[in-house]
Biopython code that builds the backbone (N, CA, C, O; Angstrom):
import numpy as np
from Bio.PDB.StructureBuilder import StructureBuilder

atoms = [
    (1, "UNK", "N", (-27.120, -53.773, -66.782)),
    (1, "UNK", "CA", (-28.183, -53.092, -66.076)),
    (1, "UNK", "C", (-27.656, -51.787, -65.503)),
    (1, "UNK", "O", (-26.631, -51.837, -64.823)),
    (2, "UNK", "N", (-28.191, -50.759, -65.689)),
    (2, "UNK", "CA", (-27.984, -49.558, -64.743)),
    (2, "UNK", "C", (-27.740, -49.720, -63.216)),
    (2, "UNK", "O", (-28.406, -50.332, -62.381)),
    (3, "UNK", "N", (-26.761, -49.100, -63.107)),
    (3, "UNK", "CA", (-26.859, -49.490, -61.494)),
    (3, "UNK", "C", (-28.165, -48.195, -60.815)),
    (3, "UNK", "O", (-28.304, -47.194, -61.518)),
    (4, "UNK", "N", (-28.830, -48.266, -59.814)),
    (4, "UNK", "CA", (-29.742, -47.748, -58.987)),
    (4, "UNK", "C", (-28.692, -46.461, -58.613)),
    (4, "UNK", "O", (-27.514, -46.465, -58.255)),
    (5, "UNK", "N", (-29.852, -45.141, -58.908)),
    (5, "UNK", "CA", (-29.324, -43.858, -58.293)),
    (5, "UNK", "C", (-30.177, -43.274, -57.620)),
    (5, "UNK", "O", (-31.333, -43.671, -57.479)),
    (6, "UNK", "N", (-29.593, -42.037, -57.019)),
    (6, "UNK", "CA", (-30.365, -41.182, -56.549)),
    (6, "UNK", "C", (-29.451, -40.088, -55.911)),
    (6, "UNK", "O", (-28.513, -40.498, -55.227)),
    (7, "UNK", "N", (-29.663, -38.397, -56.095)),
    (7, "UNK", "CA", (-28.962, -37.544, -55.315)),
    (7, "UNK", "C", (-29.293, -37.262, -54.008)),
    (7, "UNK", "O", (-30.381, -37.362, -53.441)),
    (8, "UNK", "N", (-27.867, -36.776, -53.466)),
    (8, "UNK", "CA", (-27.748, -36.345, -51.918)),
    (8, "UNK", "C", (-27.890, -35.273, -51.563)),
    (8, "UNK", "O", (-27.721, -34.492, -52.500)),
    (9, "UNK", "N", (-28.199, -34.648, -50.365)),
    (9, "UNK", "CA", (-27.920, -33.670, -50.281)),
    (9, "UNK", "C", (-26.784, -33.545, -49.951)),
    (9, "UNK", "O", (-26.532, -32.390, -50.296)),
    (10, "UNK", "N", (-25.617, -34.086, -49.364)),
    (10, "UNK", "CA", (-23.918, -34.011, -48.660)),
    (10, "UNK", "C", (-23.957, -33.535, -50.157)),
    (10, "UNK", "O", (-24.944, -33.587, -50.890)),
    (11, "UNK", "N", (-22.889, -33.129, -50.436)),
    (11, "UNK", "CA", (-22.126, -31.981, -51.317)),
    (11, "UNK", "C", (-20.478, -32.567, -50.967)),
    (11, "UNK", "O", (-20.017, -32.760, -49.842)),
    (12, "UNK", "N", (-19.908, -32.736, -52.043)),
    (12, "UNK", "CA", (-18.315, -32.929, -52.071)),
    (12, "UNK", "C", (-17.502, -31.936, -51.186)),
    (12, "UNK", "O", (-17.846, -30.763, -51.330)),
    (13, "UNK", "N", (-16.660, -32.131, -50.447)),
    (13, "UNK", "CA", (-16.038, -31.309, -50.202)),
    (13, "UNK", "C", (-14.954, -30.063, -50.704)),
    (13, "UNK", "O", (-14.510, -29.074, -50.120)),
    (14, "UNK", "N", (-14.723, -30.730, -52.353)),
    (14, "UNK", "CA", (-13.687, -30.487, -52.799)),
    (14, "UNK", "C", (-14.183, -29.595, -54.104)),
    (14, "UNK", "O", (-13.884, -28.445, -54.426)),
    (15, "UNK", "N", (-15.027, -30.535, -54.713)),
    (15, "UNK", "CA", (-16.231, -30.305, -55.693)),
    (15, "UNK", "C", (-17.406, -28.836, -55.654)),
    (15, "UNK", "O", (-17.700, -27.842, -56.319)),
    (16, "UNK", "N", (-17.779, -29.559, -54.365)),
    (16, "UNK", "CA", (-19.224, -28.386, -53.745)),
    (16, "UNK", "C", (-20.339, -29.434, -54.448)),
    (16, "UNK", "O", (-21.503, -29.127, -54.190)),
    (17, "UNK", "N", (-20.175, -30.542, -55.239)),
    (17, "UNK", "CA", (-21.288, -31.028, -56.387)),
    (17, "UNK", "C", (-21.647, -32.104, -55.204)),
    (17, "UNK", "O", (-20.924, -32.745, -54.440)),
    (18, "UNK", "N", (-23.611, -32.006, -55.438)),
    (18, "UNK", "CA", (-23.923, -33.207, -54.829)),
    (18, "UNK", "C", (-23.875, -34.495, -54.785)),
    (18, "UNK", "O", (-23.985, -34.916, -55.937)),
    (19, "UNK", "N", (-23.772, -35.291, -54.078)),
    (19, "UNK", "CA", (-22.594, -36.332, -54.270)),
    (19, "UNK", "C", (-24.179, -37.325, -54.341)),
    (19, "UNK", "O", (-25.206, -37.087, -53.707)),
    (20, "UNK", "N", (-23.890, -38.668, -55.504)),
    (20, "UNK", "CA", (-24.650, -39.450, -56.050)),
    (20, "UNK", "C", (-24.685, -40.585, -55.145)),
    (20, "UNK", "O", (-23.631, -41.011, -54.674)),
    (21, "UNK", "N", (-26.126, -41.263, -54.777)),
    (21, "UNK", "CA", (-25.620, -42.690, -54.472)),
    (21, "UNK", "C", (-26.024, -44.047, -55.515)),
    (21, "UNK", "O", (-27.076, -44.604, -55.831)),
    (22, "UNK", "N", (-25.233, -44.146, -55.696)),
    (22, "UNK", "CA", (-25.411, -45.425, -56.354)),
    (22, "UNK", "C", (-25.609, -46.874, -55.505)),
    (22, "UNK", "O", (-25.123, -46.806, -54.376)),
    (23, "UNK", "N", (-26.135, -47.969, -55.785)),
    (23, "UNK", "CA", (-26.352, -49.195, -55.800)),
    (23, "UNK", "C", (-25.626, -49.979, -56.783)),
    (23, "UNK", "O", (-25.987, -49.667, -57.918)),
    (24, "UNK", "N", (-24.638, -50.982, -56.762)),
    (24, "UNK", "CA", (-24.938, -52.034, -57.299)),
    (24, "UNK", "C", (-24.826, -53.432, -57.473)),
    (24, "UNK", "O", (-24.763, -54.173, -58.454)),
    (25, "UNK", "N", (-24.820, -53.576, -56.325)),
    (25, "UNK", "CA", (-25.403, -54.967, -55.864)),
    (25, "UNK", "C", (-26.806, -54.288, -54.203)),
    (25, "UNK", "O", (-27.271, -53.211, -53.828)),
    (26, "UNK", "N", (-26.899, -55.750, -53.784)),
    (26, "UNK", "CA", (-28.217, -55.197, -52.821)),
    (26, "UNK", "C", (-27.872, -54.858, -51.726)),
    (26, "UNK", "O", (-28.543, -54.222, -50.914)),
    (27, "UNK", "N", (-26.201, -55.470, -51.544)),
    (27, "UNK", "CA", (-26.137, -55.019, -49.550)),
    (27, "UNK", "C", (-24.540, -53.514, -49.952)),
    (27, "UNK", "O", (-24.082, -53.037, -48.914)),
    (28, "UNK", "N", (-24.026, -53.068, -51.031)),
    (28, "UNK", "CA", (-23.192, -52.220, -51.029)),
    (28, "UNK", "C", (-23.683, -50.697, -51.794)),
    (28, "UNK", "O", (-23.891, -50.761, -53.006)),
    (29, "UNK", "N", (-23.772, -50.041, -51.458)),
    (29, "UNK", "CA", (-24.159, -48.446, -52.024)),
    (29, "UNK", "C", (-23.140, -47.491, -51.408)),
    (29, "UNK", "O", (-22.757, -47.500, -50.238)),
    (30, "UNK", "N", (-22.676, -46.472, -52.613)),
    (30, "UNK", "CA", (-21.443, -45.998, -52.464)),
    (30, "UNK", "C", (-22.270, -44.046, -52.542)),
    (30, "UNK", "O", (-23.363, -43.968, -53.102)),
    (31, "UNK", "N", (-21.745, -42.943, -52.065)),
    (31, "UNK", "CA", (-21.903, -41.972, -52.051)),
    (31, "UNK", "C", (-20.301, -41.912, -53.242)),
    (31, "UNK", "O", (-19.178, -42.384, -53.062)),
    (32, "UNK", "N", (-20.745, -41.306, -54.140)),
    (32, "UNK", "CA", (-19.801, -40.401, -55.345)),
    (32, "UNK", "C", (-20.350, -39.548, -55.721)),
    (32, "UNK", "O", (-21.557, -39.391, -55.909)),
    (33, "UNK", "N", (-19.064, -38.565, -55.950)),
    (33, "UNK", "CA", (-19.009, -37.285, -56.607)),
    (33, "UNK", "C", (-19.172, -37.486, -57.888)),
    (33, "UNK", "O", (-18.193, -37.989, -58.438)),
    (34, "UNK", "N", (-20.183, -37.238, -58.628)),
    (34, "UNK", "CA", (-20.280, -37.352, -60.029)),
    (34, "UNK", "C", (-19.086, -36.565, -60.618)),
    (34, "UNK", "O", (-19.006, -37.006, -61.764)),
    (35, "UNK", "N", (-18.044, -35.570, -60.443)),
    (35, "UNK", "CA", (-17.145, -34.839, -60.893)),
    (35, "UNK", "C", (-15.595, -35.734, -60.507)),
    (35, "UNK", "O", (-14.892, -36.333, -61.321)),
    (36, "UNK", "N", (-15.437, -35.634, -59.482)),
    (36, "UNK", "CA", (-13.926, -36.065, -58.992)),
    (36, "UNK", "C", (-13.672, -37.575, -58.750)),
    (36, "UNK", "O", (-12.561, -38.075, -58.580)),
    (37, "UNK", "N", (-15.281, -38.466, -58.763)),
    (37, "UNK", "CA", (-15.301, -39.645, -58.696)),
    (37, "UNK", "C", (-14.832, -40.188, -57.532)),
    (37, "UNK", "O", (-14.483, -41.369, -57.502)),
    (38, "UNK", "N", (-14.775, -39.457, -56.537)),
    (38, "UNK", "CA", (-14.128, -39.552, -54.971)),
    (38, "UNK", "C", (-15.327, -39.942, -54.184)),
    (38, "UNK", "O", (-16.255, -39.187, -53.892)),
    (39, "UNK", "N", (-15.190, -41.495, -53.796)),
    (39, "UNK", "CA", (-16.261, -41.767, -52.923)),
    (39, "UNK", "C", (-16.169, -42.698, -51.720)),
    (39, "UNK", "O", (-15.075, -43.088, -51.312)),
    (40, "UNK", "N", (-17.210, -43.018, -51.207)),
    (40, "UNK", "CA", (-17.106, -43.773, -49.882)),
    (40, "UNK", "C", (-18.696, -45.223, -49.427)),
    (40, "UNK", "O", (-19.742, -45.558, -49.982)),
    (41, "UNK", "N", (-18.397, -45.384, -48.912)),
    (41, "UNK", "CA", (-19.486, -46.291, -48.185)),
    (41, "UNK", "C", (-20.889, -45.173, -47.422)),
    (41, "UNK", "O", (-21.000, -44.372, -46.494)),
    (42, "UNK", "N", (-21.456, -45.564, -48.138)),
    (42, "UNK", "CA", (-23.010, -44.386, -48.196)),
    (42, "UNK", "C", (-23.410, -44.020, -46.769)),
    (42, "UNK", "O", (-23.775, -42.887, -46.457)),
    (43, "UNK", "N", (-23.300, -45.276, -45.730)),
    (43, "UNK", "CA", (-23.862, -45.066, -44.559)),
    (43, "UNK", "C", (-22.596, -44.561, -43.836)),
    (43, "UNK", "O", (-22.587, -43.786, -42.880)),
    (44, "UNK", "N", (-21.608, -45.080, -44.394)),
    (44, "UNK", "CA", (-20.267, -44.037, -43.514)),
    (44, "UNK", "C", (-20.175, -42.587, -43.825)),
    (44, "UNK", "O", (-19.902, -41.838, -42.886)),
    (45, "UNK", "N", (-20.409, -41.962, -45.285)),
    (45, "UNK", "CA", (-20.292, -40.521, -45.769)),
    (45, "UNK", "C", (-21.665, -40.188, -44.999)),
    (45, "UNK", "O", (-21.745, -39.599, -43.921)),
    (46, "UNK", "N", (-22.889, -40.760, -45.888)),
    (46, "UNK", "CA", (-23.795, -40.035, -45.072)),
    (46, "UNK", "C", (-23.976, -39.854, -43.609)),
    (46, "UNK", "O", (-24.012, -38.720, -43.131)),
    (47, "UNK", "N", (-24.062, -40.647, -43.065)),
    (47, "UNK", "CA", (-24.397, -40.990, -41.297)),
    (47, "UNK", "C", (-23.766, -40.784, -40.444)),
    (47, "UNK", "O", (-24.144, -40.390, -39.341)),
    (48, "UNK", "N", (-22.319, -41.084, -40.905)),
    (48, "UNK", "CA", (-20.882, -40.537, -39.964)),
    (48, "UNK", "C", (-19.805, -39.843, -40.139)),
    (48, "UNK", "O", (-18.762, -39.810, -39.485)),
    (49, "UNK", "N", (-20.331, -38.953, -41.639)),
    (49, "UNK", "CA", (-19.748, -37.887, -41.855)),
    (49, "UNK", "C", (-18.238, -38.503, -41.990)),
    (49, "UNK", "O", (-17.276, -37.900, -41.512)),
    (50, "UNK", "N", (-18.094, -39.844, -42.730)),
    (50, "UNK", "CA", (-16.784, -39.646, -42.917)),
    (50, "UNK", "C", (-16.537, -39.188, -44.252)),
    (50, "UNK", "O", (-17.516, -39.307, -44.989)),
    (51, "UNK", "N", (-15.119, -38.513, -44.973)),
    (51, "UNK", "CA", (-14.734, -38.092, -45.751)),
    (51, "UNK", "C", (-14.662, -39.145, -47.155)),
    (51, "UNK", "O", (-14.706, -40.373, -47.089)),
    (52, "UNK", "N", (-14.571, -38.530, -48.117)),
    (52, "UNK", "CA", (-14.777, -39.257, -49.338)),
    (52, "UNK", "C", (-13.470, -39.819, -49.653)),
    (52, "UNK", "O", (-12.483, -39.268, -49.165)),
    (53, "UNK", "N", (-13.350, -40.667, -50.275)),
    (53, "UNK", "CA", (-11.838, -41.225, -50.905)),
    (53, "UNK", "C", (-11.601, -41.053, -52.370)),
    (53, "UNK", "O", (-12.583, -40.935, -53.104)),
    (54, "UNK", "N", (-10.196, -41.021, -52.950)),
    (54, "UNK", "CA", (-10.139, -41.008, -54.624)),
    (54, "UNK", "C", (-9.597, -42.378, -54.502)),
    (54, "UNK", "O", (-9.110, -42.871, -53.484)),
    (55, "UNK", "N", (-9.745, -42.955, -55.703)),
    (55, "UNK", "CA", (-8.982, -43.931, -55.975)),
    (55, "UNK", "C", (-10.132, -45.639, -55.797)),
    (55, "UNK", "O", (-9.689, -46.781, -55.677)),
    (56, "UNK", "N", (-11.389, -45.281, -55.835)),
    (56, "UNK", "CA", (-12.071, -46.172, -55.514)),
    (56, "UNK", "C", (-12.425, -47.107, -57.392)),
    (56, "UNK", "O", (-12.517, -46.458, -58.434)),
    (57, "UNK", "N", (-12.505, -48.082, -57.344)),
    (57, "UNK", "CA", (-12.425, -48.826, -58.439)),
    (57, "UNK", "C", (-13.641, -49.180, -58.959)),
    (57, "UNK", "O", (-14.236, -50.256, -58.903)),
    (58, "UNK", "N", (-14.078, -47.638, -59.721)),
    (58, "UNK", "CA", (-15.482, -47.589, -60.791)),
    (58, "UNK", "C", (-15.340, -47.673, -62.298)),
    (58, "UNK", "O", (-14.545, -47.058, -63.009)),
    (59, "UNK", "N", (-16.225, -48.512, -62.629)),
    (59, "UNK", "CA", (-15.932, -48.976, -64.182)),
    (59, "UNK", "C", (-15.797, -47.899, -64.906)),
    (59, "UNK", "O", (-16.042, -46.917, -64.205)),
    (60, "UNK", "N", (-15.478, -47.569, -66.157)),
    (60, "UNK", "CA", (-16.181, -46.219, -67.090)),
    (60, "UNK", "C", (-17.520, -46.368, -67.214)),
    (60, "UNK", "O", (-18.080, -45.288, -67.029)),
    (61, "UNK", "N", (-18.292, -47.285, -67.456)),
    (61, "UNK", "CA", (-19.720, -47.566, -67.741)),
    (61, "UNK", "C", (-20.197, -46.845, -66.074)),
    (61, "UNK", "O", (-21.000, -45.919, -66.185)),
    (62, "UNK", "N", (-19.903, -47.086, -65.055)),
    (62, "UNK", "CA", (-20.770, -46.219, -63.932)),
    (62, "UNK", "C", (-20.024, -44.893, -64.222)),
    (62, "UNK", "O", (-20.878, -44.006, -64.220)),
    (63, "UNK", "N", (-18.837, -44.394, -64.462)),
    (63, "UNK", "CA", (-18.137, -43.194, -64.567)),
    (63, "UNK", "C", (-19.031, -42.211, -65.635)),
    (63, "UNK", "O", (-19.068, -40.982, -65.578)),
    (64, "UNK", "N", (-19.579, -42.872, -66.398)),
    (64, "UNK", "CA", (-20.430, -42.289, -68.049)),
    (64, "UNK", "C", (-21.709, -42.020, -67.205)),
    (64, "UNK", "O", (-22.035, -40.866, -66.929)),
    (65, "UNK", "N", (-22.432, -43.100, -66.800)),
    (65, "UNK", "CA", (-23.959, -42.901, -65.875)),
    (65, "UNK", "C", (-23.611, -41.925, -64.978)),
    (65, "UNK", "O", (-24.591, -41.186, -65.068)),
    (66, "UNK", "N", (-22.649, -41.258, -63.917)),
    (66, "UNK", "CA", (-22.512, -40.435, -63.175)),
    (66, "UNK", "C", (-22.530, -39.473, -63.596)),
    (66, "UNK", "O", (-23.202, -38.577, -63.086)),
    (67, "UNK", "N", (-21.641, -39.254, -64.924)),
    (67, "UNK", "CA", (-21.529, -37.882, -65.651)),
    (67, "UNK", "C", (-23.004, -37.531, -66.328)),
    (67, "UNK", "O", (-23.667, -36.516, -66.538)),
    (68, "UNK", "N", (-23.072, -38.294, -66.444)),
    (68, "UNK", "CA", (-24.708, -38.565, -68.034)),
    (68, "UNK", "C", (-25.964, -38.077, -66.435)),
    (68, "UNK", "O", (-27.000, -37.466, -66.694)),
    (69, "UNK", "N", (-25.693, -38.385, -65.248)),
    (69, "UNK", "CA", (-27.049, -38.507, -64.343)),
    (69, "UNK", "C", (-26.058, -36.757, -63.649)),
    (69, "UNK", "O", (-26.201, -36.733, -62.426)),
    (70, "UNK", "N", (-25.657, -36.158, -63.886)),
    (70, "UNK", "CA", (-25.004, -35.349, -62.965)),
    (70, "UNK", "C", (-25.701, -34.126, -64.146)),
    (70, "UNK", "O", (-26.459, -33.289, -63.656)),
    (71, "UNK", "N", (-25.451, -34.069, -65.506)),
    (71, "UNK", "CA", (-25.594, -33.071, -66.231)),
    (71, "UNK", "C", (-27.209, -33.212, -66.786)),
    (71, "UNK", "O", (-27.428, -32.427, -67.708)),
    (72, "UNK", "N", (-28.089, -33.849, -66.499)),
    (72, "UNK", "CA", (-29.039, -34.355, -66.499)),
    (72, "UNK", "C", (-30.159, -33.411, -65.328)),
    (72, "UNK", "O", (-31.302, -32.979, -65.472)),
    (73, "UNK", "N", (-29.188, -33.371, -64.181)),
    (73, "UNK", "CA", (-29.687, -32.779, -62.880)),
    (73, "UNK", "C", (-30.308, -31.646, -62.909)),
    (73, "UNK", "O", (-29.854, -31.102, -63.916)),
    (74, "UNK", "N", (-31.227, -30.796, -62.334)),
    (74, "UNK", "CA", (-31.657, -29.846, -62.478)),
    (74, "UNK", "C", (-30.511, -29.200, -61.240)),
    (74, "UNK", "O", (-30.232, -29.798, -60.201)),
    (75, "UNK", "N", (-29.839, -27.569, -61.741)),
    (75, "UNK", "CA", (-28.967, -27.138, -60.834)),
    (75, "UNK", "C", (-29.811, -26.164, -60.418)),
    (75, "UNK", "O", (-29.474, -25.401, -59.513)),
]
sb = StructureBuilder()
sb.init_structure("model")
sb.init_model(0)
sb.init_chain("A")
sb.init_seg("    ")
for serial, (resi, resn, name, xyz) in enumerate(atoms, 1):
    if name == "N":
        sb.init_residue(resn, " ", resi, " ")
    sb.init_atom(name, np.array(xyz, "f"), 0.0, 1.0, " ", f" {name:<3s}", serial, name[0])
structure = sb.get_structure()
């Protein structure tokens, strides 16, 4: 199944690219950078402005949907 998206307005820090949120399960949603793949806990990036992380453990199958939903985007 696709995991659930939708864009942000927060913007990567590193990137400048608007950072994606994904769903996928019902109680975890992650803010990622469709580019650097650097992300965080949605209500922590969004809400409390904390900083994004690298190194977070996304399949290639969400890595492909990020890229595939990022170039897709109207810029």
């Amino acid at each position: 199944m696709e995991p659930f998206h939708s864009f942000l307005t927060v913007a990567c820090t590193d990137c400048k690219e608007s950072l994606i949120r994904i769903a996928q399960t019902q109680f975890h949603d992650l803010a990622v950078c469709p580019c650097c793949f650097a992300a965080g806990p949605y209500d922590d990036v969004v809400e409390d402005g904390m900083a994004l992380r690298s190194g977070h453990d996304l399949s290639e199958e969400v890595k492909a949907h990020l890229r595939r939903w990022r170039d897709m985007r109207d810029h």
